[in-house]
TIMI-2910 file (N, C-alpha, C, CB; in pm, 1 decimal, decimal comma, always signed):
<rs>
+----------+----------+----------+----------+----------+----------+----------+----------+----------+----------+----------+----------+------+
!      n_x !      n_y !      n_z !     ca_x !     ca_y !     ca_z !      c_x !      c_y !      c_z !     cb_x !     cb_y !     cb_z ! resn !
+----------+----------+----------+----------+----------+----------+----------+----------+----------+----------+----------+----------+------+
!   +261,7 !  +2465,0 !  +2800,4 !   +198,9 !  +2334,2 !  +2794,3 !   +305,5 !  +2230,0 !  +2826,7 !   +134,1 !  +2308,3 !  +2653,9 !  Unk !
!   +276,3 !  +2151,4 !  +2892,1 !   +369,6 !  +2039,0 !  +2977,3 !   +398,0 !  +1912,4 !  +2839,8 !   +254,5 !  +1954,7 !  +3150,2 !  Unk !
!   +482,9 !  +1856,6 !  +2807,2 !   +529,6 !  +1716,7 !  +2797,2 !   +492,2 !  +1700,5 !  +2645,2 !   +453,3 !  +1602,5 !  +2908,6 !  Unk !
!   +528,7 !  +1835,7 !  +2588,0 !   +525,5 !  +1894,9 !  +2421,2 !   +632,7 !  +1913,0 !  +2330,9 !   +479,3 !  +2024,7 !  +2412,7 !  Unk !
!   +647,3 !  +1921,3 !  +2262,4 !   +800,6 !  +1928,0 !  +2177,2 !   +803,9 !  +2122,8 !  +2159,6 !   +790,0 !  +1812,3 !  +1964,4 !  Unk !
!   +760,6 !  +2174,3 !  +2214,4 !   +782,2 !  +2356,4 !  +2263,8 !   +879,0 !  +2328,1 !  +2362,9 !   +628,9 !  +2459,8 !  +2344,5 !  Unk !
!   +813,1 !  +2266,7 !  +2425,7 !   +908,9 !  +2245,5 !  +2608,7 !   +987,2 !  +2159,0 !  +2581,1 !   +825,3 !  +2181,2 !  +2766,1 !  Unk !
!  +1011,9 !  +2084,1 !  +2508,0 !  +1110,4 !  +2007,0 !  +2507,5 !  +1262,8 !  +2076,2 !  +2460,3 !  +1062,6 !  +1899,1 !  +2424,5 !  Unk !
!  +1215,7 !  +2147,9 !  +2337,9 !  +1338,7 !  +2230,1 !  +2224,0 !  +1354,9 !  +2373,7 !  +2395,6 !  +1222,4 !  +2332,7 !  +1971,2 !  Unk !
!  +1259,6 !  +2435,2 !  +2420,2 !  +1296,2 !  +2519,9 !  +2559,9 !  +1395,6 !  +2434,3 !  +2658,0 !  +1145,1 !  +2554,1 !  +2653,5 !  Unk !
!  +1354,4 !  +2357,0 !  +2706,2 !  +1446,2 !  +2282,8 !  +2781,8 !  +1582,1 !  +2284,1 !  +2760,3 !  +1416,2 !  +2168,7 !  +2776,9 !  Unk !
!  +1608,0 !  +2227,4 !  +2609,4 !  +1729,2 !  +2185,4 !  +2527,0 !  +1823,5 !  +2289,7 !  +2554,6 !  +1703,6 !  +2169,9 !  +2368,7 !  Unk !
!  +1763,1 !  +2418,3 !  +2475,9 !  +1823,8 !  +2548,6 !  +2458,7 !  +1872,3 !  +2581,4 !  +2601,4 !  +1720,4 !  +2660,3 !  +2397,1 !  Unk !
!  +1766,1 !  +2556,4 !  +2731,1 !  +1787,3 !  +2636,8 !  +2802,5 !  +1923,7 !  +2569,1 !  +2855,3 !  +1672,7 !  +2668,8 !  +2886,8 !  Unk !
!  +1955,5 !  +2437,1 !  +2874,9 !  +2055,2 !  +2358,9 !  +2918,8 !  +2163,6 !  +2384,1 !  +2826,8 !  +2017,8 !  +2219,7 !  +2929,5 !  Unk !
!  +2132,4 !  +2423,2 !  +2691,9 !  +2256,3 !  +2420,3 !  +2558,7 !  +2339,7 !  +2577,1 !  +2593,4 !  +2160,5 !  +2423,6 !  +2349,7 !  Unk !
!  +2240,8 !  +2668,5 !  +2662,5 !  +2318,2 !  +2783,1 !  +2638,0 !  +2376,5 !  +2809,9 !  +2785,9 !  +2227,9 !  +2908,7 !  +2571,2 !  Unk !
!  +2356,5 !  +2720,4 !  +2893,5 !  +2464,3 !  +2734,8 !  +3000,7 !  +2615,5 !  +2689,5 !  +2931,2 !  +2421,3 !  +2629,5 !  +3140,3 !  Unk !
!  +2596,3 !  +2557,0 !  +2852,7 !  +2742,0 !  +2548,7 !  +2848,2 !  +2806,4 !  +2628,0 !  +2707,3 !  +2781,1 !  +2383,1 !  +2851,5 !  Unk !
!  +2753,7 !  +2633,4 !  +2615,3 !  +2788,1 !  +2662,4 !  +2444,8 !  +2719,2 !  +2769,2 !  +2351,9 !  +2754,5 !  +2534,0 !  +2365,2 !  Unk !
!  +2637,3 !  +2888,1 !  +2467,3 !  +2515,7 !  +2912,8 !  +2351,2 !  +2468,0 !  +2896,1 !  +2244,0 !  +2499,1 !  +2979,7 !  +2324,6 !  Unk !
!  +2468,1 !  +2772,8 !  +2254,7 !  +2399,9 !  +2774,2 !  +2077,9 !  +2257,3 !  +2731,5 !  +2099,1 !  +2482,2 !  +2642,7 !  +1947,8 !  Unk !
!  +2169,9 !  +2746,5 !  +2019,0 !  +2017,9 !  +2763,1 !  +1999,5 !  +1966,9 !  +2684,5 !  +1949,9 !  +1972,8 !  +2853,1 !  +1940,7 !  Unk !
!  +1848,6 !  +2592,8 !  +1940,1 !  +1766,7 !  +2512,4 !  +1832,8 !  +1639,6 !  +2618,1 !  +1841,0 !  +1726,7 !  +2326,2 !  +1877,5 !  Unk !
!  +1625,9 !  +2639,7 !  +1712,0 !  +1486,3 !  +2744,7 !  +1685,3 !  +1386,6 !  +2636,8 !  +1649,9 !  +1499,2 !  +2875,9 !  +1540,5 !  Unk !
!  +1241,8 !  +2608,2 !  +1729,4 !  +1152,1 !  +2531,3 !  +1621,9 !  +1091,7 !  +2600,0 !  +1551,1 !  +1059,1 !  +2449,6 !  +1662,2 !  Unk !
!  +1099,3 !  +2709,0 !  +1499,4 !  +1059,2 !  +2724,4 !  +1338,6 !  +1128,9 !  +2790,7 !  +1247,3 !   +944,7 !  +2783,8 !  +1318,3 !  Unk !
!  +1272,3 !  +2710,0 !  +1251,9 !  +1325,8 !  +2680,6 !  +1138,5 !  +1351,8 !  +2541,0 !  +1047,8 !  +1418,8 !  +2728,3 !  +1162,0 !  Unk !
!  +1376,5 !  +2605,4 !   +939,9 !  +1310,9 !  +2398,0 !   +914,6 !  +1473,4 !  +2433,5 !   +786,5 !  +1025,7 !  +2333,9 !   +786,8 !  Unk !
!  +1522,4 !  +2275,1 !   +793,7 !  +1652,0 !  +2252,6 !   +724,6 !  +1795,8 !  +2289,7 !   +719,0 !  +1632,3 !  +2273,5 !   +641,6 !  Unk !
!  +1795,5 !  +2345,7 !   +848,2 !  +1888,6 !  +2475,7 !   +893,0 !  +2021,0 !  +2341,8 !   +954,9 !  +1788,0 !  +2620,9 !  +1058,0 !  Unk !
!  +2118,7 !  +2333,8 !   +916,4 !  +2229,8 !  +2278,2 !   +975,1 !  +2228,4 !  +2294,4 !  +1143,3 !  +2353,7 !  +2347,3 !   +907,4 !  Unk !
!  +2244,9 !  +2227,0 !  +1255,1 !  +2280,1 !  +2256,7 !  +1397,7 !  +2470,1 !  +2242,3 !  +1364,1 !  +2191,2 !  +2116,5 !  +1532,6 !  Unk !
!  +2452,9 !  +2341,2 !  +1481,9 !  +2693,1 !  +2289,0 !  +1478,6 !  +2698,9 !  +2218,5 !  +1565,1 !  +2854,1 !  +2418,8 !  +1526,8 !  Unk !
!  +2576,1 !  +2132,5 !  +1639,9 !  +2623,6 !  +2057,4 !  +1749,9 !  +2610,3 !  +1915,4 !  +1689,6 !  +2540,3 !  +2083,3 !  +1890,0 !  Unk !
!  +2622,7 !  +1878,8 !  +1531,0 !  +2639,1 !  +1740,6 !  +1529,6 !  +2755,2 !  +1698,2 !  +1539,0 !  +2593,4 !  +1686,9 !  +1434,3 !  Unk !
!  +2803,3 !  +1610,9 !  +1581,9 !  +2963,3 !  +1550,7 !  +1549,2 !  +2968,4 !  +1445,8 !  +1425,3 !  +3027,9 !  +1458,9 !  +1693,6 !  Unk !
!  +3111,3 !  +1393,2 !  +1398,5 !  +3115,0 !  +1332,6 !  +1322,8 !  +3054,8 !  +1210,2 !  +1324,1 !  +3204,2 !  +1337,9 !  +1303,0 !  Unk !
!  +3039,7 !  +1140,8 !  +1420,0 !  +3006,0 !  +1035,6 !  +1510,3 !  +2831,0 !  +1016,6 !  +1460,3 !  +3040,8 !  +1088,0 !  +1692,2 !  Unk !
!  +2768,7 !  +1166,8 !  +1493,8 !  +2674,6 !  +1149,0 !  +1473,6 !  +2598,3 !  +1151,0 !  +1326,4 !  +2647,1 !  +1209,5 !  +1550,7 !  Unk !
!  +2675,7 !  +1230,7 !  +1217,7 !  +2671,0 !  +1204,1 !  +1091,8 !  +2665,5 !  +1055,1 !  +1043,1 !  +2773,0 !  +1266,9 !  +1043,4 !  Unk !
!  +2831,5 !   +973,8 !  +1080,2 !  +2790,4 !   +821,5 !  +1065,1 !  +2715,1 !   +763,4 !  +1125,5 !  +2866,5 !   +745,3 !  +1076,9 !  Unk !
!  +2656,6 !   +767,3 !  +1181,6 !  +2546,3 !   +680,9 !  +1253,1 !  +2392,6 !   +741,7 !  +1130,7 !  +2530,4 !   +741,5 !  +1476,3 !  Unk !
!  +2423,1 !   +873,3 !  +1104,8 !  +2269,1 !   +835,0 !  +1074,1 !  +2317,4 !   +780,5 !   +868,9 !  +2119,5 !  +1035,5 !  +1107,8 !  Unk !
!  +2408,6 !   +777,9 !   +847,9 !  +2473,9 !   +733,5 !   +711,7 !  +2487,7 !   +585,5 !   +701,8 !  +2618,4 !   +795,5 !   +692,5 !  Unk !
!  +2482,7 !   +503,7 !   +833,9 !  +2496,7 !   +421,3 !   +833,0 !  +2448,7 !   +289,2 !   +776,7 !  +2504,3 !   +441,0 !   +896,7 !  Unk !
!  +2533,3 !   +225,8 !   +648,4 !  +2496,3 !   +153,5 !   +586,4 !  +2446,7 !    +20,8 !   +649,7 !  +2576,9 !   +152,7 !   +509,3 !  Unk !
!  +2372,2 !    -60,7 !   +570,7 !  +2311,5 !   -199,9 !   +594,9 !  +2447,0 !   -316,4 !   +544,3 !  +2146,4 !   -217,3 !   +484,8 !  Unk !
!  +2480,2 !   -457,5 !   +609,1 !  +2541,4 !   -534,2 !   +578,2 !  +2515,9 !   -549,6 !   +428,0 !  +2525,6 !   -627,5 !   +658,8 !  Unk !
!  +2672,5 !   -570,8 !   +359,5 !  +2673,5 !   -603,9 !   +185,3 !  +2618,4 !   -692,1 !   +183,4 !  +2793,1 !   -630,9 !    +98,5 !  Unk !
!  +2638,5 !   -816,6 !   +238,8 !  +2581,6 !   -879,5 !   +189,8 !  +2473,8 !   -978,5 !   +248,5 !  +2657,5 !   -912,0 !   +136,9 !  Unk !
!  +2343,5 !  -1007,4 !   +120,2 !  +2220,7 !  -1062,7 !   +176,2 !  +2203,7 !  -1204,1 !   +167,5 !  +2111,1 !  -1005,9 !   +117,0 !  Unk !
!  +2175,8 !  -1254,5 !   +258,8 !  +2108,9 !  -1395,7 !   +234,0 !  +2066,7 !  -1422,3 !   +111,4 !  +1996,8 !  -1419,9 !   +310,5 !  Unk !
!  +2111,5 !  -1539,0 !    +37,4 !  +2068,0 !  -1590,8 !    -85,1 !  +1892,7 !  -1668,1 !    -32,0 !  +2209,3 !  -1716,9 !   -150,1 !  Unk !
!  +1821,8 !  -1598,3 !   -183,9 !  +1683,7 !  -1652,8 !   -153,9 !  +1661,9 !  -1675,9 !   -314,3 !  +1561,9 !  -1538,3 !    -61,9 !  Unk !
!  +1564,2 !  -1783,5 !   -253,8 !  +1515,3 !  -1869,6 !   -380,2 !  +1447,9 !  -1778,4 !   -416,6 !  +1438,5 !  -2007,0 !   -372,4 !  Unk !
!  +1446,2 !  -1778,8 !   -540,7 !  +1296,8 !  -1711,1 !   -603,9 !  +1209,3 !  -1767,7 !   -659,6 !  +1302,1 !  -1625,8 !   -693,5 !  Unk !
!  +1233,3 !  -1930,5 !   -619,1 !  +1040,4 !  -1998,2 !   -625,1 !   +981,1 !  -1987,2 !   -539,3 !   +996,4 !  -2141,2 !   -639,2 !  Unk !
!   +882,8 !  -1907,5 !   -553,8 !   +792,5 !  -1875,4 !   -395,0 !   +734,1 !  -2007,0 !   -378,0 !   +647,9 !  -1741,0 !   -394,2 !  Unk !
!   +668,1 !  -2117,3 !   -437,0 !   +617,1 !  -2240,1 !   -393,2 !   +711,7 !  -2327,5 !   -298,4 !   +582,4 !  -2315,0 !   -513,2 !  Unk !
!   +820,6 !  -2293,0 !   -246,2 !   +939,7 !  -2364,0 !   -187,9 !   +916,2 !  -2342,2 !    -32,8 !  +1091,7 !  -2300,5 !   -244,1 !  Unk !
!   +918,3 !  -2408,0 !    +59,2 !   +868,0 !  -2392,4 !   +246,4 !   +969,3 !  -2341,6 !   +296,8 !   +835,4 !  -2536,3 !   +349,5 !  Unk !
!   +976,3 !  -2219,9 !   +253,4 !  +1108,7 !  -2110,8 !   +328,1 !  +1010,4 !  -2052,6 !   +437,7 !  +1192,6 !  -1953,1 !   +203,9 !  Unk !
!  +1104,6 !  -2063,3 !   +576,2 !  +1057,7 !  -2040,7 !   +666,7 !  +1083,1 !  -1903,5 !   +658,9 !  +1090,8 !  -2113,3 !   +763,3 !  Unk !
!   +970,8 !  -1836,8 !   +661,6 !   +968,1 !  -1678,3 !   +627,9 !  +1043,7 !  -1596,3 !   +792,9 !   +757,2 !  -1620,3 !   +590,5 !  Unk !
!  +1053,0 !  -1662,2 !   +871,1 !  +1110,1 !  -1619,2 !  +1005,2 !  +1258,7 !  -1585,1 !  +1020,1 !  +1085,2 !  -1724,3 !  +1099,2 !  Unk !
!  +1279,7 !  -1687,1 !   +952,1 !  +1485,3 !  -1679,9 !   +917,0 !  +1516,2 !  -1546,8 !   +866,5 !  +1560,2 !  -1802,1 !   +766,2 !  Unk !
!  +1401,5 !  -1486,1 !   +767,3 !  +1440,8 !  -1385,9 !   +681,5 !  +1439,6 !  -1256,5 !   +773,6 !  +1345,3 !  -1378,4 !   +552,5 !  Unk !
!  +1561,8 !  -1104,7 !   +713,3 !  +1515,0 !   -993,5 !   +755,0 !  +1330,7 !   -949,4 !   +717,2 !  +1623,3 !   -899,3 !   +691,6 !  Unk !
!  +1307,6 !   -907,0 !   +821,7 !  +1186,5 !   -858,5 !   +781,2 !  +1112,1 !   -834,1 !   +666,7 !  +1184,6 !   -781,0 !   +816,2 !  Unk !
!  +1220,7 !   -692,1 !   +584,3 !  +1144,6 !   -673,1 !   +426,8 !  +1170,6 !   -768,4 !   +322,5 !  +1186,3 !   -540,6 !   +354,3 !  Unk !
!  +1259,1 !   -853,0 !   +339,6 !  +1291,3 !   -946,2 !   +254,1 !  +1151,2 !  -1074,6 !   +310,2 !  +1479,8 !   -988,9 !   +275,4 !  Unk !
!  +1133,5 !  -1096,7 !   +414,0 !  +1017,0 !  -1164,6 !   +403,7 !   +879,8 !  -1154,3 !   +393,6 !  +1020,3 !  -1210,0 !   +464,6 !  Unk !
!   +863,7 !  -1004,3 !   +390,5 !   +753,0 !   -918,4 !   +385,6 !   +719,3 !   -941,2 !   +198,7 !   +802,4 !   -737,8 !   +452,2 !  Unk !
!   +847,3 !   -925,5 !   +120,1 !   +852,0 !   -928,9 !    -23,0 !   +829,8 !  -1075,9 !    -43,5 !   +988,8 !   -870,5 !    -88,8 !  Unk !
!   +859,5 !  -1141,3 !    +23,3 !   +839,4 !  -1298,6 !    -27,7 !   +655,3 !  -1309,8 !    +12,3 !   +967,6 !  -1441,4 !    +89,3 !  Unk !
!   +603,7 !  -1272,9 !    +62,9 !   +468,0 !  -1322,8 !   +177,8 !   +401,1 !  -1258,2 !    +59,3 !   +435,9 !  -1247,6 !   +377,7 !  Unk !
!   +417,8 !  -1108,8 !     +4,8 !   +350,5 !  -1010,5 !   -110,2 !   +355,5 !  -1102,9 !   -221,3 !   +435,0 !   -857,8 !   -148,7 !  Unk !
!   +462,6 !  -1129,3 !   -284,6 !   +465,9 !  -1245,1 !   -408,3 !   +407,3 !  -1394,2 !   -389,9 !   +619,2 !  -1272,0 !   -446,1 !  Unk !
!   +366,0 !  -1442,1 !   -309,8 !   +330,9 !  -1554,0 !   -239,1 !   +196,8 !  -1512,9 !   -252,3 !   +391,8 !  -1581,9 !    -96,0 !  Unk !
!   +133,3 !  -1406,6 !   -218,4 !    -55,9 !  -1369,7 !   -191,3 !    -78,2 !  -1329,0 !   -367,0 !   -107,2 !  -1173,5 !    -41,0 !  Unk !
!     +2,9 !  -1233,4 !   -436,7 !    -15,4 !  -1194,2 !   -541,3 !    -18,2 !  -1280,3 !   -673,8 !    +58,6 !  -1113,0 !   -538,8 !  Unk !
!    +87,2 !  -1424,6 !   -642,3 !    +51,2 !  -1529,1 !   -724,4 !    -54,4 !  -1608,8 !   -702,9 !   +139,2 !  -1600,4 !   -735,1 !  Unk !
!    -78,7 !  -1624,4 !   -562,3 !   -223,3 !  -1682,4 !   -559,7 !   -336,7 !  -1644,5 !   -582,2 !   -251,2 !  -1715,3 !   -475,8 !  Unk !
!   -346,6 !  -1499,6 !   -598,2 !   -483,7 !  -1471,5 !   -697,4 !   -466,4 !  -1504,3 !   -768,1 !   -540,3 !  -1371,3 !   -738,9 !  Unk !
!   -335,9 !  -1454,6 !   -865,0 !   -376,8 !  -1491,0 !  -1044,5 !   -425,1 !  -1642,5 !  -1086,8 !   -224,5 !  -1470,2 !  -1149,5 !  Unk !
!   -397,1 !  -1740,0 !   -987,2 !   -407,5 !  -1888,3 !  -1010,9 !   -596,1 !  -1891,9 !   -940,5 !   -250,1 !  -2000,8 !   -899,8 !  Unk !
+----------+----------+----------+----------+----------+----------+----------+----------+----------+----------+----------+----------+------+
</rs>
């Protein structure tokens, strides 16, 4: 079957074992590969900036929710709808 993740991991292998034989099996599940590098460990470890934008925590205040990272304004917009029911 064409343009599937079968043919894709076939592909891989078939290109991985001209230069290194090494194998990706798809049905093994949690199995270490030896082809990560270190490089690629930090990248997926890779932490978020320490430190966050200071935010008010009176939601009645005209913070332009745009300035903010996403989930931080996603959490302000949730507390913003959730106080306006209770009122």
């Amino acid at each position: 079957v064409k343009d599937t993740v079968e043919e894709s991991i076939y592909k891989l292998n078939r290109s991985r074992s001209k230069s290194n034989h090494s194998f990706i099996n798809g049905n093994t599940k949690n199995q270490d590969q030896p082809v990560l590098t270190l490089k690629d460990v930090e990248s997926l470890l890779a932490r978020a900036p320490l430190t966050a934008p200071e935010i008010d925590e009176n939601p009645t205040t005209n913070t332009n929710l745009r300035d903010l990272p996403p989930s931080v304004a996603a959490a302000i917009a949730a507390e913003r709808r959730h106080n306006e029911q209770r009122t």
